[in-house]
N, C-alpha and C positions, 0 to 999 in steps of 0.2 A: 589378475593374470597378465604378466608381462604377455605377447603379441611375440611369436618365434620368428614373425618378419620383423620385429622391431631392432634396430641400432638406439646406438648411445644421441646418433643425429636425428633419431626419430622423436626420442624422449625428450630433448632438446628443446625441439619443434612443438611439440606437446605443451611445452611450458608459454610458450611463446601463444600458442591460438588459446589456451585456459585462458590468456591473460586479456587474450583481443576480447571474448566472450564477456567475460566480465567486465569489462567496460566499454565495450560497446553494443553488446546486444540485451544481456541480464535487466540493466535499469530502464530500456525501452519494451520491455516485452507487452507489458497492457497497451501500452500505445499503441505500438507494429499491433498487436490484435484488436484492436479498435478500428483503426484505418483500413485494415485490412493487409496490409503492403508492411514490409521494410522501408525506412529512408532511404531513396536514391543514393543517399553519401555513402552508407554503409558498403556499397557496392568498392565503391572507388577506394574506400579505408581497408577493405580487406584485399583489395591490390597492391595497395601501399604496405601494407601487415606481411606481404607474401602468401597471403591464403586461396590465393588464386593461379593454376596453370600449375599447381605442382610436378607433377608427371609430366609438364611441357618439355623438351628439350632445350636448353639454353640457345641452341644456334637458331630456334625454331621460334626464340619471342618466349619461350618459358624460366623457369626457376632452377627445372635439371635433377627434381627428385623422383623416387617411382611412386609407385600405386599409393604404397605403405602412408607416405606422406598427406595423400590426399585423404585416407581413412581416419588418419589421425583427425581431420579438420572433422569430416561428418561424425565421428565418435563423441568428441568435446562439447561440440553443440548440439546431438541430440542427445547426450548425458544429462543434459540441463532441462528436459521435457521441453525444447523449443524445435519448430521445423521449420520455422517460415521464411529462413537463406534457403534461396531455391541454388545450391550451387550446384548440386547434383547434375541437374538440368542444362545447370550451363557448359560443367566440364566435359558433358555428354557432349554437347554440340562444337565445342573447343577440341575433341578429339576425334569427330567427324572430318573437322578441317585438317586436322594433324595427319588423318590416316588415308585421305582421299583427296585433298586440294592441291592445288598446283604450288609450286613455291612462289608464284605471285600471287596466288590465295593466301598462304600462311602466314607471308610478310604483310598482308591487308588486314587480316582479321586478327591472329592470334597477338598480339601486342598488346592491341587493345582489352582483348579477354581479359590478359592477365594483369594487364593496370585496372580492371574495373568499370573502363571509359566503356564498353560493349558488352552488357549483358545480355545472354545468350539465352535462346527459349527452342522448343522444339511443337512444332505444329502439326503434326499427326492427326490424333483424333477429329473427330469429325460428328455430328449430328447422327449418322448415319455408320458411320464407322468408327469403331474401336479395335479392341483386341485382333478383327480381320484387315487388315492394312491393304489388299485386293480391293475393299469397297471403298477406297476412297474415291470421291469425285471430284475436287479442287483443279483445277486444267489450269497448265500453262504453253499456250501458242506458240509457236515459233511465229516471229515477227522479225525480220532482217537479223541483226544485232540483240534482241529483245526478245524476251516470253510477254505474253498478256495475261495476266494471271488471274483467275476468277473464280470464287468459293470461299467456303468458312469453314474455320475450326472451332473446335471446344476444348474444355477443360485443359489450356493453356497453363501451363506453370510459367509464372514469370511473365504471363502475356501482357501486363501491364505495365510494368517498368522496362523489359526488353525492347533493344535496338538491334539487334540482328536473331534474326528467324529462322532456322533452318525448319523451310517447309518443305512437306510431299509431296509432290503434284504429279498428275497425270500428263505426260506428256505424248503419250500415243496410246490413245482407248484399243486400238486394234493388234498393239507387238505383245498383248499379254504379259509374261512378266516383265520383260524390258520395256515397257510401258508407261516406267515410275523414274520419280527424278528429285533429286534433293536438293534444293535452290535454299540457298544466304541469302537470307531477303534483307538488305538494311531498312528500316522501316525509319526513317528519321527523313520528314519532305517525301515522303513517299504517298505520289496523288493516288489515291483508291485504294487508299488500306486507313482504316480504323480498327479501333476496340471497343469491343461492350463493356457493359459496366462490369465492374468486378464479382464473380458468384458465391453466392453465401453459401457455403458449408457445412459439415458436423463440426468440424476440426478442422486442424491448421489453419487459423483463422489469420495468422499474420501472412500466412502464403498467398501471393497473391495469386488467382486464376480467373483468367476470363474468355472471353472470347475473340474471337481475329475476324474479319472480312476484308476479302481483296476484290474489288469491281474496276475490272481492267485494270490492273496495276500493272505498269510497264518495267519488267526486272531485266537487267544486263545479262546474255546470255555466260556471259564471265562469272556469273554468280552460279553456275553449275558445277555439283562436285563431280559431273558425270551424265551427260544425258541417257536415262534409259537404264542407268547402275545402280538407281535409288533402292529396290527394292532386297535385292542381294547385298551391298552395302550395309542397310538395317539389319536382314540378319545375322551378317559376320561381327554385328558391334554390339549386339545384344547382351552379350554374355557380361562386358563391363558394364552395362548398365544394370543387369540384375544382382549384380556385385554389391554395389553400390548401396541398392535399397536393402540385399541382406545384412552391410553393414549396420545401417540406421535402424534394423530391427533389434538388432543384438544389443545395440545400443540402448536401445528405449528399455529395450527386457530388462537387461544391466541396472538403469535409473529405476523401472518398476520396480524392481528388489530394493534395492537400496532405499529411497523412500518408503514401502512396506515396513523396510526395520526398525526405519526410525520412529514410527507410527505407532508402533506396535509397541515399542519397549517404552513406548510414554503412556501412551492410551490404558484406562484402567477399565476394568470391566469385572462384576462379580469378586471385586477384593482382591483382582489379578492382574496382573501388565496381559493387555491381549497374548503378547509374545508368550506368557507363560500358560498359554491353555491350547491343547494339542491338537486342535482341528487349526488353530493359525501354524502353530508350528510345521504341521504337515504340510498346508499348502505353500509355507515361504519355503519347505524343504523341497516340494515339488518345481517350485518357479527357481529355486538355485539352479536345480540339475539341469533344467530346459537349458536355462541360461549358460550352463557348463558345457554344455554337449553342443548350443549353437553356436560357442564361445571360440572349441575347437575347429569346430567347423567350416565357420566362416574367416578364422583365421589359415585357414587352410586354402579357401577358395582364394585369396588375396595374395601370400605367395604365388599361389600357379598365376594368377595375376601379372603379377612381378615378371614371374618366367616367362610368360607369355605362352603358357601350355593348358591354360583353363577352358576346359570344350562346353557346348550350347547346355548339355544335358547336366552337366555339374553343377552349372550357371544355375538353368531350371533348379533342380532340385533344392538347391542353398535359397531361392527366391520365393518358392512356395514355403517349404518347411519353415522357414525361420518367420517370415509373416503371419502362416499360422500361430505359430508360436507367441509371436508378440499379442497377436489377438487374445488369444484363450490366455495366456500369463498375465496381462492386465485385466482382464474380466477377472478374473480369479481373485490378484491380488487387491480391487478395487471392492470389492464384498467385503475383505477383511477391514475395510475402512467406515463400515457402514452408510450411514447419511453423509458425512462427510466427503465421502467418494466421490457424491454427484455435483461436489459443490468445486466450481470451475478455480478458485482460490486454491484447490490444491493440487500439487502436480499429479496424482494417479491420475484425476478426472480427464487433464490435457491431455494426458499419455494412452488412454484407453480411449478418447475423440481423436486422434491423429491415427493411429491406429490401425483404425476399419479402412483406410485406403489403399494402405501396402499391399492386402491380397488381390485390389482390382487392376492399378496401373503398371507400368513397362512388363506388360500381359497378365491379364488374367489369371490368377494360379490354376482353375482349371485348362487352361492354354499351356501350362509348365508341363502339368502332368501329361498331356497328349504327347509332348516334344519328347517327355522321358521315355513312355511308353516306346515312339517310332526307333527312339535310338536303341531300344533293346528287341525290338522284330527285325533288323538287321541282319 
């Protein structure tokens, strides 16, 4: 199914990131999942590629395409059962600065973004805090000119190879929700910040995630997109974020099917191509429709995208729904595979271990459904 946000400059585009994939991500995949990490280079080659700042505004340090554009890149490469370009994460934090930084912020950071030279991570969680972004405890002081900045995050995307941070901190325990603050931390010679070792996984092996500590890191109070704005900020930006990961689900659902068929019309069983025995049938008929219905779906959330008319509760819904979906649609289709399923050599296996994370991060899905709920006790 052609994409009813898609142009002819979309398709274009399309041809052009198929082709970055395959040569530079395809022949490294065992490696990036060995190491843990993508090659630092890759970063900087898919700024040179254009595959970085789509959505940026040209005047702003961007490329000057929309949403659509950026969907194409996460479609291409999780078509391929690969996750471990954390770009998602970075465009996120790339349009934090877009939509909140000073125009001496946009001309400091976004350039860099989109050449690849700054890849971009988002520091949130916490030990202690997840899906509740109230518990975080991370402080950052006001010091003249300077925050002192002091605490740890977790389950960092990107927390290894990243050089600018967009971290939460608490900057007034006592103003409640004005409380919170969203500091660009450049982390490059930055005295009192380290990273943990890299953490092992079920899935997305090539993606890197670790953890952060800041012990009195001294950040330029410049580097605020807002003292005190942090926490309303995040909610108004949610919605492109949950966008995002319902793409990459549709996505994977998309590749699950399609490797199922191919599977299936070779594999023999009982004197029969599995395809020709009706319990596989049913269930590649049931993983098409999923596929069809999230297909419309979320090509539907990506226009409003476009338009800039997509609200928290639409967002939610496309972000739970479609993750569920991708869970139980791989589970499903990875049985029709039998033993071979669990074996990491094949794409269902990486695609049903990458998977089980979409329902927990950029919120909870049971955190979706509460947000849906409030929007219709209104």
């Amino acid at each position: 199914m052609t994409p009813p946000w898609s142009s002819d400059e979309h398709e274009v585009f399309r041809e052009t990131v198929r082709a970055f994939v395959a040569r530079e991500i395809t022949p490294h995949e065992e490696r990036f999942s060995e190491q843990g990490h993508v090659d630092p280079s890759l970063w900087t080659a898919a700024g040179a590629a254009g595959l970085l700042g789509c959505d940026i505004p040209v005047e702003m340090g961007g490329l000057g395409g929309d949403f659509g554009h950026e969907c194409v890149v996460y479609e291409e490469v999780w078509r391929t059962a690969f996750s471990g370009f954390g770009k998602g994460v970075h465009e996120i934090a790339a349009h934090y600065v877009l939509d909140y930084g000073t125009p001496e912020q946009r001309a400091r950071w976004l350039p860099g973004m989109v050449a690849g030279d700054l890849v971009g991570a988002i520091a949130m969680s916490e030990p202690g805090a997840g899906s509740d972004l109230r518990a975080i405890a991370t402080t950052a002081v006001r010091d003249g000119d300077e925050y002192l900045v002091n605490g740890s995050k977790t389950f960092i995307t990107n927390g290894l190879l990243a050089n600018l941070v967009m971290t939460v901190v608490r900057t007034d325990r006592d103003a409640g929700s004005k409380g919170y603050t969203l500091l660009m931390v450049e982390t490059d010679g930055l005295e009192g910040f380290r990273r943990g070792s890299l953490l092992k996984k079920i899935g997305m092996k090539s993606q890197d995630t670790c953890e952060l500590f800041f012990e009195d890191c001294r950040v330029p109070v410049s580097a605020s997109l807002g003292e005190g704005e942090g926490l309303y900020q995040l909610m108004a930006s949610l919605a492109y974020e949950r966008t995002i990961v319902a793409v990459k689900a549709i996505a994977s659902i998309e590749c699950a099917v399609r490797e199922t068929l191919a599977y299936t019309r070779e594999r023999k069983a009982f004197g029969k191509r599995l395809f020709d025995l009706q319990n596989t049938r049913f269930k590649i008929a049931e993983a098409q429709t999923a596929a069809t219905i999230g297909r419309v779906f979320v090509d539907h959330c990506v226009q409003r995208v476009i338009d800039g008319t997509l609200d928290a509760e639409t967002a939610a819904m496309a972000k739970w729904w479609l993750t569920e979906q991708q869970c139980r649609v791989t589970d499903d289709l990875l049985q029709l595979h039998g033993g071979y399923g669990y074996m990491l050599e094949y794409p269902i296996a990486r695609l049903y271990a990458d998977a089980r994370v979409q329902p927990i991060y950029a919120g909870a899905n049971e955190i979706m459904k509460e947000l849906i709920a409030r929007g219709l006790d209104r």
